[in-house]
N, C-alpha and C positions, 0 to 999 in steps of 0.2 A: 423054537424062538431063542436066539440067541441075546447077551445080554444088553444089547443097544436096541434092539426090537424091541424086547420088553419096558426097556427107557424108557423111546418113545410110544406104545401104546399106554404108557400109564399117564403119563402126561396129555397125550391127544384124547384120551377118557376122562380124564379130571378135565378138561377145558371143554368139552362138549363137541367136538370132532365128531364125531361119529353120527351125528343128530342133522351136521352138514349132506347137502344133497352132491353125491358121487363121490362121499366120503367114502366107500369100501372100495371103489377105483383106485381111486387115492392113494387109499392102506398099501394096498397091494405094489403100487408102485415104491411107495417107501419100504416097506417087505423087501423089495429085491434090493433095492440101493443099499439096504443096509445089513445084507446078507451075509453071511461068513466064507469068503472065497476059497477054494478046494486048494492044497499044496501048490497042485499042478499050474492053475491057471490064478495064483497070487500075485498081485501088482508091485515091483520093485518100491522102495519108499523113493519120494521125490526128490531132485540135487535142487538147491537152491544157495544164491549166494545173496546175503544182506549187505551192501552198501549205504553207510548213514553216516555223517549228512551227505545230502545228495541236493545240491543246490547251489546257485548264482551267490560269488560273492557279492558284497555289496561297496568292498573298499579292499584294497591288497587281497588280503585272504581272512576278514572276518566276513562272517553272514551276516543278515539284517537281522532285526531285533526279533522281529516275528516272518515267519513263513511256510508253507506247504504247499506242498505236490498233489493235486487235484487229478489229475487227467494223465492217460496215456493210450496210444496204440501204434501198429509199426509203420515202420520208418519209411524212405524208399530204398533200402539196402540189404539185404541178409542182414540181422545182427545188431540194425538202426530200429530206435522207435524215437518216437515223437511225444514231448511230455509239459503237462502244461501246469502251473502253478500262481501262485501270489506271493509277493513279498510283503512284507508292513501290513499283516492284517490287523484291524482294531486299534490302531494306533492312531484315533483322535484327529487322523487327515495332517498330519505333521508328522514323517511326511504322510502322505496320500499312498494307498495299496498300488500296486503295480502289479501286471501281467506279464508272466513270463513264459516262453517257449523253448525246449530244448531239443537239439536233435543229434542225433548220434548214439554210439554204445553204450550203454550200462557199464561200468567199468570202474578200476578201484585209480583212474587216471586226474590230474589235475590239468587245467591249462588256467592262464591268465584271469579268466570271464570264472571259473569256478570249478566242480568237480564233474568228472567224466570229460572223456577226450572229445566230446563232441562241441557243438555251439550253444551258447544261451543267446537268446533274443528277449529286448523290455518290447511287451505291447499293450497298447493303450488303446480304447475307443477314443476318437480325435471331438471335438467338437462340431458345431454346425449340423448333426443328425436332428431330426425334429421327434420326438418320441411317440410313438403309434399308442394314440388313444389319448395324449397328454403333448399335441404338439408343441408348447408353451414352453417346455424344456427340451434346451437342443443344447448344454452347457454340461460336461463332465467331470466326474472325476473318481479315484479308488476304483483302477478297472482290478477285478477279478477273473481270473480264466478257469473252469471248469472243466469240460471237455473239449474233445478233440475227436478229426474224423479225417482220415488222408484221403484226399480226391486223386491223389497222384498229379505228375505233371507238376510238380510243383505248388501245388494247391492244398488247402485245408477246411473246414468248417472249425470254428471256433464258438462255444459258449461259455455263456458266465454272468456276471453281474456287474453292473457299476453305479454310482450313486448321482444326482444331481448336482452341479457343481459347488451350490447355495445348502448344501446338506447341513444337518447339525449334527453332534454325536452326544451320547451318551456318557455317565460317568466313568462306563469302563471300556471307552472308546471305540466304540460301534455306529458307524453310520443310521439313521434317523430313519433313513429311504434308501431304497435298492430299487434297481431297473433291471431287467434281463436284458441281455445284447446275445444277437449272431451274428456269424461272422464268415463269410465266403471268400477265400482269395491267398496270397503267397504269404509265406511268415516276412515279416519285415517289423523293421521301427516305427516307419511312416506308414502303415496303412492307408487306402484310399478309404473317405469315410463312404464315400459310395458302394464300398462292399461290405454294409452294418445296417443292419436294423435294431432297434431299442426299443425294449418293449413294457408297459404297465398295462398289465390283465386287470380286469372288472369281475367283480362280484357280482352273482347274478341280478342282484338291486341296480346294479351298474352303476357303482360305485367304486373307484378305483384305487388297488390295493398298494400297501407302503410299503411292503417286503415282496422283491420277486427272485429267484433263485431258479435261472437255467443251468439244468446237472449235466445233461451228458445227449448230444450227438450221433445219429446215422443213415445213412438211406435219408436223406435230405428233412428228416422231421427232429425235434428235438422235446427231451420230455423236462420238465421241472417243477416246482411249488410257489405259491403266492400266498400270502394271508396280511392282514393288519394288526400286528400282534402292537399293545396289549387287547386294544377294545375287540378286537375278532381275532383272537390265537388262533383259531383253528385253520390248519393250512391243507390247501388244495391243490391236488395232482392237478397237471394240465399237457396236452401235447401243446405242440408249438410247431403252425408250419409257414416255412416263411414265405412259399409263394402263394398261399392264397391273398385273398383279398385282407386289406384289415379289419372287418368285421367278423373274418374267420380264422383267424390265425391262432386263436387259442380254443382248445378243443379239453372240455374240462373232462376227469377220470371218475367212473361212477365205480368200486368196486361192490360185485353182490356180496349181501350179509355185513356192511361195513356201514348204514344206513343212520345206525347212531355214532361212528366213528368222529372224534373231533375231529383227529388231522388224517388225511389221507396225501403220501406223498412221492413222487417218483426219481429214482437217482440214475437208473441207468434205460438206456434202451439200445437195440441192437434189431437191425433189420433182416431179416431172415430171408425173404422174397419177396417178390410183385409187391402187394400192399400188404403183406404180413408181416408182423414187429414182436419181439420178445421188449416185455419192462420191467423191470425190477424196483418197488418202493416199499413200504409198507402202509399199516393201520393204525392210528394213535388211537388208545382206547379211553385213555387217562389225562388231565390237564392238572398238574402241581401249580395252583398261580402263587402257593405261599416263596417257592421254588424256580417260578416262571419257565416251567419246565416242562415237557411232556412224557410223561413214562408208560409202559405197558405197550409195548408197539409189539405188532404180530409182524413179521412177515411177509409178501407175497410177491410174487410175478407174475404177468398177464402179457398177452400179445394178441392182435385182431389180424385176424380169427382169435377170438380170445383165449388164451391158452393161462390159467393160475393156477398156483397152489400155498397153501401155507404151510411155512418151513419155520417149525418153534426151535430153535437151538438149546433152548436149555437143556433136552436130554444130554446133546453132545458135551455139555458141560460137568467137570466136575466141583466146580466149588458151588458155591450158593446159588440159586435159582434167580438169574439175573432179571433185572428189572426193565432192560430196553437190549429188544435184538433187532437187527434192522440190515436188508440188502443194499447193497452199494454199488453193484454194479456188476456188470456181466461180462464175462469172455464170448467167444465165439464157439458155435458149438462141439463141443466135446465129437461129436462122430458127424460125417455125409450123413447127408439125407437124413435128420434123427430132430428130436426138439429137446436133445439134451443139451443144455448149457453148462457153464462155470458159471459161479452164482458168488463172489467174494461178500462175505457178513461178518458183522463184525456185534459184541456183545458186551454190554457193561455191568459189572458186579453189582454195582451201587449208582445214586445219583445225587453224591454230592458236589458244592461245586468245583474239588477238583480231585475225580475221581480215573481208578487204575481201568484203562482198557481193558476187557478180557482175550478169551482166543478169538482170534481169528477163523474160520473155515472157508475152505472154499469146496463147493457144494456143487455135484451134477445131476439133476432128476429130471427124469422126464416129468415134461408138463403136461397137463390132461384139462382139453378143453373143455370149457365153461362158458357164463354169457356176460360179464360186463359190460358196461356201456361207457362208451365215450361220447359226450353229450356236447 
């Protein structure tokens, strides 16, 4: 046993792993992922190039006060991807967040519109949409774009969030209420609102939630979280599909063994085949309300056929045993035919309130089915 194996078995035994049902499966499969590779067949270290900032001016060549790059996948070109973000976030709605689209290379290039040689696009959910579950509101505003999904042909799926037009915000200027929006159709300024749905999920009291946050886009279903934070923090996974009916369009995340979990939530998904999906979210175990914050999160991805596992990062870490590790989102599978993924996660040292990111990894295991419910 090499010394990252032994990492994580002491960690996965001090947390009670092994007491999980198909946890020696499991082992086994962490066992090989984190194997000592022979001379011969060792893997070159990765090329990578960091471009930052990487964003839409907002006047000549400054950026907006606040902004981030949410979404991305490729292009329709060799060497193009497609990437999706927000500018003005938390800014008190003066101005109002915006949604932006970019298309083209990665590249250390400028044009007019801002950096990389490709195009920015501003996109906004338009008014007049009637909101499923809450038709009363069909007025917007602070769209946010999260994910993205190229249909080709000139076409995309868009999600993300946006807020009611009548919002109020907060002292450290955060929207009140959030809505999930998709989005099917050509990148443009003007979108048709006929190719939008807007969505507020219910609590199973059917009661309907103030925070909704659609993550990420594929294979025509999209995964994201809802909750009413303060009086109900705890937030809940959901799929999201937009051609069922409206009574069914939200399909809430049961993970096993997560049964007293406050928040369970999902950032990424990726369609695999026919009706099978890989998801990437984790499990809150923890609620800070001195803090308004949720720490202790494990881990996990699932796909129906249910495929999960929990991936604790802190072995891979070397400074202090961080307090929140959490997936964010997924590549496409590392091999044909396999249910190996890329898994990007990300890990926080501490949680205060403005606290140093940790490493990053990005992460390929196979996944070993299990039985979740999607309910």
């Amino acid at each position: 046993m090499n010394s990252a194996q032994f990492a994580w078995f002491t960690y996965l035994f001090q947390a009670g792993f092994f007491k999980q049902p198909g946890a020696l499966l499991m082992w086994q499969t962490i066992l090989q992922s984190l194997a000592t590779p022979s001379a011969a067949s060792s893997i070159p270290p990765a090329q990578s190039s960091l471009f930052t900032p990487f964003f839409a001016y907002e006047s000549g060549s400054t950026y907006p006060t606040s902004y981030a790059l949410q979404g991305i996948t490729g292009g329709n070109s060799s060497g193009d991807y497609i990437i999706t973000g927000t500018k003005n976030l938390a800014n008190g709605g003066n101005p109002a967040a915006q949604g932006l689209v970019y298309q083209g290379p990665i590249n250390a290039a400028n044009t007019s519109q801002g950096n990389g040689s490709g195009t920015w696009t501003i996109m906004n959910v338009p008014n007049g949409i009637n909101t499923i579950n809450n038709p009363t509101v069909n007025s917007y505003t602070n769209t946010s774009i999260y994910g993205v999904n190229n249909l080709g042909s000139g076409l995309v799926n868009l999600v993300g969030s946006v807020s009611p037009a009548n919002v109020t915000y907060d002292s450290a200027g955060f929207p009140a209420s959030t809505l999930g929006f998709y989005y099917e159709g050509p990148i443009t300024t003007t979108p048709d609102k006929n190719n939008f749905q807007v969505f507020q999920p219910k609590f199973s009291d059917g009661s309907l939630a103030n925070y909704t946050f659609i993550h990420s886009v594929d294979g025509g279903l999209a995964a994201g979280g809802y909750d009413s934070f303060p009086t109900r923090p705890d937030i809940h996974a959901f799929i999201y599909n937009p051609t069922a009916s409206d009574s069914n369009k939200q399909k809430d995340i049961i993970l096993p063994g997560s049964d007293n979990a406050l928040t369970k939530t999902a950032y990424g998904i990726w369609h695999n085949q026919g009706s099978s999906y890989t998801i990437a979210g984790g499990v809150g175990l923890q609620y800070d309300a001195s803090r308004k914050k949720i720490s202790a999160i494990n881990p996990r991805a699932l796909a129906p056929p249910i495929y999960w596992i929990t991936i604790p990062l802190q072995a891979y870490l070397a400074t202090t045993k961080p307090l929140i590790t959490h997936l964010q989102a997924l590549q496409k599978r590392l091999k044909p035919i396999s249910r190996v993924f890329g898994i990007t996660a990300t890990a926080h040292t501490n949680c205060q309130p403005q606290f140093h990111q940790g490493p990053m990894a990005a992460l390929g295991l196979q996944l070993l089915q299990q039985s979740p419910e999607i309910t």
